[in-house]
N, CA, C and O atoms as CSV, one atom per row, in Angstrom:
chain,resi,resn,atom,element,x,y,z
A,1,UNK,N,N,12.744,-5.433,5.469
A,1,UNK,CA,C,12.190,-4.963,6.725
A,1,UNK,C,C,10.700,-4.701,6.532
A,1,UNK,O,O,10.296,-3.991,5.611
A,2,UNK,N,N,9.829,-5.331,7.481
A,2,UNK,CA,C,8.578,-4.842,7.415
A,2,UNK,C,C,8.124,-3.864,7.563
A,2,UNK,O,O,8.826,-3.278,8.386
A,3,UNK,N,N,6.949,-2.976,7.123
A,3,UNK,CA,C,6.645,-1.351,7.167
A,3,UNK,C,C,6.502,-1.085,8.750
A,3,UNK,O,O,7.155,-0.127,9.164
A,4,UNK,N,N,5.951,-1.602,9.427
A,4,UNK,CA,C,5.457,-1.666,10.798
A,4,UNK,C,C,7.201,-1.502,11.606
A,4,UNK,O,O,7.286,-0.672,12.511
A,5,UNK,N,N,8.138,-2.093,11.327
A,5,UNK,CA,C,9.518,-2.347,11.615
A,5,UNK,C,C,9.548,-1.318,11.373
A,5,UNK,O,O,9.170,-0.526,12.237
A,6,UNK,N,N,10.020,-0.809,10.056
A,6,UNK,CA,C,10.797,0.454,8.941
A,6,UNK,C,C,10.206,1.970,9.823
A,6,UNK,O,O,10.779,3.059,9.855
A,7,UNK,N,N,8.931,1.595,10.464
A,7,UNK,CA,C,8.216,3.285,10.911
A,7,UNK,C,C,8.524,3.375,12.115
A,7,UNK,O,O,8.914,4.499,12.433
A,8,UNK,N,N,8.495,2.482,13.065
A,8,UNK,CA,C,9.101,2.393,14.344
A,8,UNK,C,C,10.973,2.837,14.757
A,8,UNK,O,O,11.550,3.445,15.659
A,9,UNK,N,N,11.373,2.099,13.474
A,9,UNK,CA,C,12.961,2.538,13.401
A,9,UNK,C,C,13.398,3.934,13.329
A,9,UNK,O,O,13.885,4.692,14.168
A,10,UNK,N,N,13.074,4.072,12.032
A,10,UNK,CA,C,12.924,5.517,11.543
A,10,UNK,C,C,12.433,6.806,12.768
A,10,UNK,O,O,12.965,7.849,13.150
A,11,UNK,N,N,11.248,6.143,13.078
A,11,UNK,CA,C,10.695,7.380,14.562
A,11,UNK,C,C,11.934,7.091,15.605
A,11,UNK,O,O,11.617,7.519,16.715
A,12,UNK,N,N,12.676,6.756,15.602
A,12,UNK,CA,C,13.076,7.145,16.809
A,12,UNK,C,C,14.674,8.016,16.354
A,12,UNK,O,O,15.585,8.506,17.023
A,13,UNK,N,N,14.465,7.911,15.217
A,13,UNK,CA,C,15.900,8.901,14.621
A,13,UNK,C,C,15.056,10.113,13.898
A,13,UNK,O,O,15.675,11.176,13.942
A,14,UNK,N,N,14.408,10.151,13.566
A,14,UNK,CA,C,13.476,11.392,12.949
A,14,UNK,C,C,12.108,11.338,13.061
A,14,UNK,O,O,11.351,10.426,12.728
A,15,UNK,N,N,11.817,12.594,13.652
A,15,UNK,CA,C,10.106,12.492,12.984
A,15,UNK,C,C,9.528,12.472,11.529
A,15,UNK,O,O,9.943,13.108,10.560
A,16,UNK,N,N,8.640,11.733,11.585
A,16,UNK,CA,C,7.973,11.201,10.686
A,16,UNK,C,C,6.527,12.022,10.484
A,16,UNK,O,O,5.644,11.926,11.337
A,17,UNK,N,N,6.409,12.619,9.600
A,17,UNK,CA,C,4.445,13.389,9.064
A,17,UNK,C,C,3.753,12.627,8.635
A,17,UNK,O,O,2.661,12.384,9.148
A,18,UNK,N,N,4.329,11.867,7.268
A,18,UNK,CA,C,3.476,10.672,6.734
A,18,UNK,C,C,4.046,9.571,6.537
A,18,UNK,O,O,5.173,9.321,6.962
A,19,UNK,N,N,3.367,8.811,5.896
A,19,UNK,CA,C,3.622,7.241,5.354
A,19,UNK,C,C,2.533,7.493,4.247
A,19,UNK,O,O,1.558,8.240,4.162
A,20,UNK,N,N,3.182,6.445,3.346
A,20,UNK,CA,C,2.433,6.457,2.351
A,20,UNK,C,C,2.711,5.120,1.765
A,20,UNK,O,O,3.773,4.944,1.168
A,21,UNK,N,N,1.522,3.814,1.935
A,21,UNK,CA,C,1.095,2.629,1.977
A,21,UNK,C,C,0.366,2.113,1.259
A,21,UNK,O,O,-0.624,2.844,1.220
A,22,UNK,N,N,0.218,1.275,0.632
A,22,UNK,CA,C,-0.893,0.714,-0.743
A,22,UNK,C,C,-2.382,0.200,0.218
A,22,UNK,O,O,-2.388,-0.416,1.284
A,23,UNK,N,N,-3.348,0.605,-0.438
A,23,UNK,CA,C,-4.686,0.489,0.457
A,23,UNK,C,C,-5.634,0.641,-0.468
A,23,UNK,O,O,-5.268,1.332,-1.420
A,24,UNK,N,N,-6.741,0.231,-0.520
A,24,UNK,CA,C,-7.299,0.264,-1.228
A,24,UNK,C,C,-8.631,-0.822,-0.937
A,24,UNK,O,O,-8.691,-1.148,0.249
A,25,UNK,N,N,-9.527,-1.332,-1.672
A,25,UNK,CA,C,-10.570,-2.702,-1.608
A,25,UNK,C,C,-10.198,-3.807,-2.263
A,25,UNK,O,O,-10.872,-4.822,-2.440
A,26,UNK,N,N,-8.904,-3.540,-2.685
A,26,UNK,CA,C,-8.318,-5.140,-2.427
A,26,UNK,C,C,-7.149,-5.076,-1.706
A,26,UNK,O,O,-6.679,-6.212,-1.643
A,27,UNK,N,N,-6.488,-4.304,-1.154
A,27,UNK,CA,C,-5.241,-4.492,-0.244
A,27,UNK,C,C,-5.750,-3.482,0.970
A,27,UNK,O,O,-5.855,-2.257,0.913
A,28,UNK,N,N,-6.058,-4.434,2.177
A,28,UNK,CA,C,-6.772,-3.952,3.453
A,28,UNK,C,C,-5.562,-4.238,4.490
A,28,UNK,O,O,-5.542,-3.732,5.612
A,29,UNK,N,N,-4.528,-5.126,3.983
A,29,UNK,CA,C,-3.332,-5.807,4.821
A,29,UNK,C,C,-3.188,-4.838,6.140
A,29,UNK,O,O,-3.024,-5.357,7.244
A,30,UNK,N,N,-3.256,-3.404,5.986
A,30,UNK,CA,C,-2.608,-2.626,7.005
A,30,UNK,C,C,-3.562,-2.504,8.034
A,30,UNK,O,O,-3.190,-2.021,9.104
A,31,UNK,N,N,-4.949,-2.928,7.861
A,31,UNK,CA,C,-5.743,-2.507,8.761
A,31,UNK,C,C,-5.452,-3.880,10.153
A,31,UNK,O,O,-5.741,-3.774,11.345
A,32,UNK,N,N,-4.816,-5.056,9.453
A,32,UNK,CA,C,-4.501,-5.920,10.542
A,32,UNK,C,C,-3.316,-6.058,10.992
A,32,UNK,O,O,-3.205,-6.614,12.085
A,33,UNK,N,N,-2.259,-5.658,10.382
A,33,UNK,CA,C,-0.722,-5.119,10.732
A,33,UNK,C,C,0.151,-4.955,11.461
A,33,UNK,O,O,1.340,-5.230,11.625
A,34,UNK,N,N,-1.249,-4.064,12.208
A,34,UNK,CA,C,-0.605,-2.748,13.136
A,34,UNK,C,C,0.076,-1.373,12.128
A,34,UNK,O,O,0.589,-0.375,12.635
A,35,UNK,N,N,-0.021,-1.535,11.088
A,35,UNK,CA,C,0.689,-0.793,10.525
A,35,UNK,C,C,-0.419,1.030,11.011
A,35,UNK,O,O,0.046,1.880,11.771
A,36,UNK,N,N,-1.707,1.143,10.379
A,36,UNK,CA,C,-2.253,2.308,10.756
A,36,UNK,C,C,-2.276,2.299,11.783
A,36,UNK,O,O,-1.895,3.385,12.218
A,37,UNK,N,N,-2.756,1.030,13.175
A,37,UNK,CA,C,-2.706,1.831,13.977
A,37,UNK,C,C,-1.838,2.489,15.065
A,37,UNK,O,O,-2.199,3.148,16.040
A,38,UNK,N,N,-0.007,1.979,14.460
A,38,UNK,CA,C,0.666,2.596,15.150
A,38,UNK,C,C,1.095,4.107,13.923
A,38,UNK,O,O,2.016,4.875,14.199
A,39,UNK,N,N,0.558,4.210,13.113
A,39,UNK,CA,C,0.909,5.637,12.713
A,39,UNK,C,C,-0.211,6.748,13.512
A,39,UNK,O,O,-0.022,7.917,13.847
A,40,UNK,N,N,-1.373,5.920,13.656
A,40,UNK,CA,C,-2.485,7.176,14.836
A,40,UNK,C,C,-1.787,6.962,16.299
A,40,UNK,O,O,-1.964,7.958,16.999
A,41,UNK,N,N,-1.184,6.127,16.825
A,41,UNK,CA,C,-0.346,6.227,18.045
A,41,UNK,C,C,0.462,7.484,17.906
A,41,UNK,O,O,0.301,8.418,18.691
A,42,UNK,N,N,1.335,7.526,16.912
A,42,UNK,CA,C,2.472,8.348,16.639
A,42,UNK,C,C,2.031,9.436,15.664
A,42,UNK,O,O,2.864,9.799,14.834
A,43,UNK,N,N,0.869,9.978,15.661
A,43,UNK,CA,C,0.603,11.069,15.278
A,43,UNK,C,C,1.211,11.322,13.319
A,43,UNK,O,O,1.258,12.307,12.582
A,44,UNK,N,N,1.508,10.102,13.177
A,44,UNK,CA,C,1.922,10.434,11.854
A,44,UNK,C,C,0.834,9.687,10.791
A,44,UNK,O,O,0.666,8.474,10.914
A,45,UNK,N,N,0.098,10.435,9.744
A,45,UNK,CA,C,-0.530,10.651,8.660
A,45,UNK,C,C,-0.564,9.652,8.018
A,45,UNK,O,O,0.592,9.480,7.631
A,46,UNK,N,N,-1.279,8.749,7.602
A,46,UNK,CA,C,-1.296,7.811,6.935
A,46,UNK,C,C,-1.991,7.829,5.232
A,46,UNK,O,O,-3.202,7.917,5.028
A,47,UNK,N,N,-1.178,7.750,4.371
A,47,UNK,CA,C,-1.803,8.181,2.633
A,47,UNK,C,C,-1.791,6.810,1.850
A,47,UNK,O,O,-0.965,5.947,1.554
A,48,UNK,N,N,-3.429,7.115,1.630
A,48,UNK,CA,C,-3.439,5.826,0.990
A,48,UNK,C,C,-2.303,5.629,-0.613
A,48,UNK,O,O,-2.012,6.537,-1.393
A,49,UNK,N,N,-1.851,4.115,-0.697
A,49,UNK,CA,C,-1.518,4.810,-2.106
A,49,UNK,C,C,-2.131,3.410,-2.767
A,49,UNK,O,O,-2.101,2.225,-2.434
A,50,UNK,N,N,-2.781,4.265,-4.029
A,50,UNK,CA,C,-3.433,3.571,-4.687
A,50,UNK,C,C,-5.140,3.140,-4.641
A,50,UNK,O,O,-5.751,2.214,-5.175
A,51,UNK,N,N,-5.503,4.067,-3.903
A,51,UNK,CA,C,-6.654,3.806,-3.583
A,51,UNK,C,C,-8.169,3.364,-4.651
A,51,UNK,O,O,-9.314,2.998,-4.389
A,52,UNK,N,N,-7.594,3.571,-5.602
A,52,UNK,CA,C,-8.802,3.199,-6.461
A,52,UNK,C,C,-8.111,1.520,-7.169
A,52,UNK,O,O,-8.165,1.305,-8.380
A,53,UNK,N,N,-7.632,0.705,-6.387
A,53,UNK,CA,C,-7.160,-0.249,-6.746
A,53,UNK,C,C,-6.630,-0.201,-7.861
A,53,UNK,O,O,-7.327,-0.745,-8.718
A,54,UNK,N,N,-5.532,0.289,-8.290
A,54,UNK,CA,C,-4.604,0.084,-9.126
A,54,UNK,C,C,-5.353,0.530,-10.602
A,54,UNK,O,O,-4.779,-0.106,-11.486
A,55,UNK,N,N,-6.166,1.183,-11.045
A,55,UNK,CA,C,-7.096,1.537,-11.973
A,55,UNK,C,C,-8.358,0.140,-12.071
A,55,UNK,O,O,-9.154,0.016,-13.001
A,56,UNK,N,N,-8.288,-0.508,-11.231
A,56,UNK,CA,C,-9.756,-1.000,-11.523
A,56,UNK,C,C,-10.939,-0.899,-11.073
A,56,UNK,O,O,-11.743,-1.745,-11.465
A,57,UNK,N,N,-11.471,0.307,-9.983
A,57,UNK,CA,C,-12.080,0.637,-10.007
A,57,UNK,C,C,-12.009,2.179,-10.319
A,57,UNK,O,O,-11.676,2.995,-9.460
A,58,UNK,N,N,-12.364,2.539,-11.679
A,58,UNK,CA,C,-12.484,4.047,-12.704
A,58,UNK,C,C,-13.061,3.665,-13.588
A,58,UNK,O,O,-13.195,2.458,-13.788
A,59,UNK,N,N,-13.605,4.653,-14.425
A,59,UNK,CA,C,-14.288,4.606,-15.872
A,59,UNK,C,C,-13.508,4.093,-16.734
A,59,UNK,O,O,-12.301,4.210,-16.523
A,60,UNK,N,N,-13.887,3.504,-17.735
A,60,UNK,CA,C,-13.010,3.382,-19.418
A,60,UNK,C,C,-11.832,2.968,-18.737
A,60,UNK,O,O,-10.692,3.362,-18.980
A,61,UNK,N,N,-12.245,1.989,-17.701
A,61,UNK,CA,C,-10.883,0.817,-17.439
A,61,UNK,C,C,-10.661,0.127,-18.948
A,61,UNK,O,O,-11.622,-0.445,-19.463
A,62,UNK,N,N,-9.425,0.188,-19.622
A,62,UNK,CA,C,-9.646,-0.705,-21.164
A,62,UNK,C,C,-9.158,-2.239,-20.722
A,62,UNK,O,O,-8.789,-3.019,-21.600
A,63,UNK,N,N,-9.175,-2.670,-19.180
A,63,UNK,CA,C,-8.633,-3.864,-19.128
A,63,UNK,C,C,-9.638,-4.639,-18.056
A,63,UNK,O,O,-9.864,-4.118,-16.964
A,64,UNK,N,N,-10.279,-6.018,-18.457
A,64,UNK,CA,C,-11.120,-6.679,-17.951
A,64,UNK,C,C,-10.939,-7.851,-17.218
A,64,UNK,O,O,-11.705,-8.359,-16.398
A,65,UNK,N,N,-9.542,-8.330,-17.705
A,65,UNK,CA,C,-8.743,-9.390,-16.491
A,65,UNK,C,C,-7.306,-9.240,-16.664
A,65,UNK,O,O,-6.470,-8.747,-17.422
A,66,UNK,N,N,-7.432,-9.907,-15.590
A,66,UNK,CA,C,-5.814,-9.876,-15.502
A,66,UNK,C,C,-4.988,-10.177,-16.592
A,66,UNK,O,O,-4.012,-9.493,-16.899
A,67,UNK,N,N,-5.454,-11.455,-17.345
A,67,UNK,CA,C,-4.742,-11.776,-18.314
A,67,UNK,C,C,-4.737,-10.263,-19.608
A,67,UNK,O,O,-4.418,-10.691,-20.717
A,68,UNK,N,N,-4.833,-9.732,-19.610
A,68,UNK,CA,C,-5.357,-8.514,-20.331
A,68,UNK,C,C,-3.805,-7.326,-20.074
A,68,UNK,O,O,-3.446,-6.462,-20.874
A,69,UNK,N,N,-3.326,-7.567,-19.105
A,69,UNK,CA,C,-2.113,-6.500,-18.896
A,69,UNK,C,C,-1.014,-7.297,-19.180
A,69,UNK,O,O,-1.208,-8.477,-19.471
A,70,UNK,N,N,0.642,-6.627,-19.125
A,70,UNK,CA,C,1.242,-7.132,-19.707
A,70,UNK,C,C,1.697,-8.316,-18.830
A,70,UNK,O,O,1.098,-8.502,-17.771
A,71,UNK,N,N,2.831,-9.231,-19.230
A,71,UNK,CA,C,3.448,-10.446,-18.906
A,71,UNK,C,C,3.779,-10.331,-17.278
A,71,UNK,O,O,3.489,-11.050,-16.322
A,72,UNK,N,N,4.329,-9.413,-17.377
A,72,UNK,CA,C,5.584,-8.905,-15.834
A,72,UNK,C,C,4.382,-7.764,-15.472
A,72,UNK,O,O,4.905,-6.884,-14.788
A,73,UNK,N,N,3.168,-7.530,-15.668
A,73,UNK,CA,C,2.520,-6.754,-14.614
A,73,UNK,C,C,2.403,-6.747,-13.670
A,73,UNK,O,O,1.941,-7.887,-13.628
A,74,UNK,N,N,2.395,-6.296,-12.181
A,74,UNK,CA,C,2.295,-6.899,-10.975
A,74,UNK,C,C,1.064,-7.298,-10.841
A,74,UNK,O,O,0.794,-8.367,-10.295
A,75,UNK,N,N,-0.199,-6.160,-11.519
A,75,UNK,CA,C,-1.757,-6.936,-11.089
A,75,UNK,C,C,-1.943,-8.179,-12.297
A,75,UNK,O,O,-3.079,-8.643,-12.191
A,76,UNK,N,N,-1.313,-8.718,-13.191
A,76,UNK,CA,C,-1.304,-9.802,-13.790
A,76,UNK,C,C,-0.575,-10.944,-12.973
A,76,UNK,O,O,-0.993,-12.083,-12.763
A,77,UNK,N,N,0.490,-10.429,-12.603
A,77,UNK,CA,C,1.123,-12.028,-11.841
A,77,UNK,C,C,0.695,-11.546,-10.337
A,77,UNK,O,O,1.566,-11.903,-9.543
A,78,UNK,N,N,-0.253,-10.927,-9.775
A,78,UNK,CA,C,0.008,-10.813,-8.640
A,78,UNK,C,C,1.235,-10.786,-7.163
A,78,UNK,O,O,1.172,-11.262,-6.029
A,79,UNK,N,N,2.121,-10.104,-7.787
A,79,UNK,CA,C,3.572,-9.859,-7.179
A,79,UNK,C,C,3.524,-9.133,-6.765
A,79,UNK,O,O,2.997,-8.251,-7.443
A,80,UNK,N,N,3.915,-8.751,-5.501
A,80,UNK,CA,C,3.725,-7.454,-4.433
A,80,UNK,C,C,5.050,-6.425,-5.195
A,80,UNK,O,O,5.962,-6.901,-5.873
A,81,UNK,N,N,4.900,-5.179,-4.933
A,81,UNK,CA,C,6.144,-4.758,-5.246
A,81,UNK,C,C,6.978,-4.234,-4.108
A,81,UNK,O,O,8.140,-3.844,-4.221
A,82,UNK,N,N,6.451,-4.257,-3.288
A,82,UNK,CA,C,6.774,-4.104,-2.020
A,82,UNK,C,C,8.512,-4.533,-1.197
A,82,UNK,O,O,8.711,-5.643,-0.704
A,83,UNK,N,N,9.074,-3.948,-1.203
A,83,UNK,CA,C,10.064,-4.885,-0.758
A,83,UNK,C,C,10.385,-5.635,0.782
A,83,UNK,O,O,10.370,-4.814,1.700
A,84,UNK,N,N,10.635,-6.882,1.150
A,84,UNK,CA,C,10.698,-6.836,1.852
A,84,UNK,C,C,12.432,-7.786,2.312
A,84,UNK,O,O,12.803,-7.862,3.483
């Protein structure tokens, strides 16, 4: 189920405070979605998760490409973990 689906469902059997969504400067996906802007419709909180892109943008990152993390990393194979 898509997040945009999953928050709409959910609101109408419970209220909802937050969501909490991967965002960041390389994953902007939600800003075209609809995903944030039906959580500011519905008054519910939107938390970025992951906002410093997955540790690559911080200090004494010890990893410089992708090839650099392990085999099955998601930011090495680029695999969402997302389920859908």
């Amino acid at each position: 189920m898509h997040d945009l689906d999953l928050v709409l469902t959910v609101g109408t059997v419970a209220k909802i405070d937050a969501l909490q969504a991967e965002y960041s400067a390389f994953e902007t996906l939600h800003e075209t979605d609809g995903l944030i802007d039906t959580a500011k419709e519905l008054g519910v909180a939107y938390v970025a998760y992951s906002p410093l892109g997955h540790g690559w943008l911080v200090d004494n990152f010890p990893f410089n490409s992708p090839d650099d993390f392990a085999p099955d990393d998601f930011r090495r194979t680029g695999k969402s973990l997302v389920r859908k």
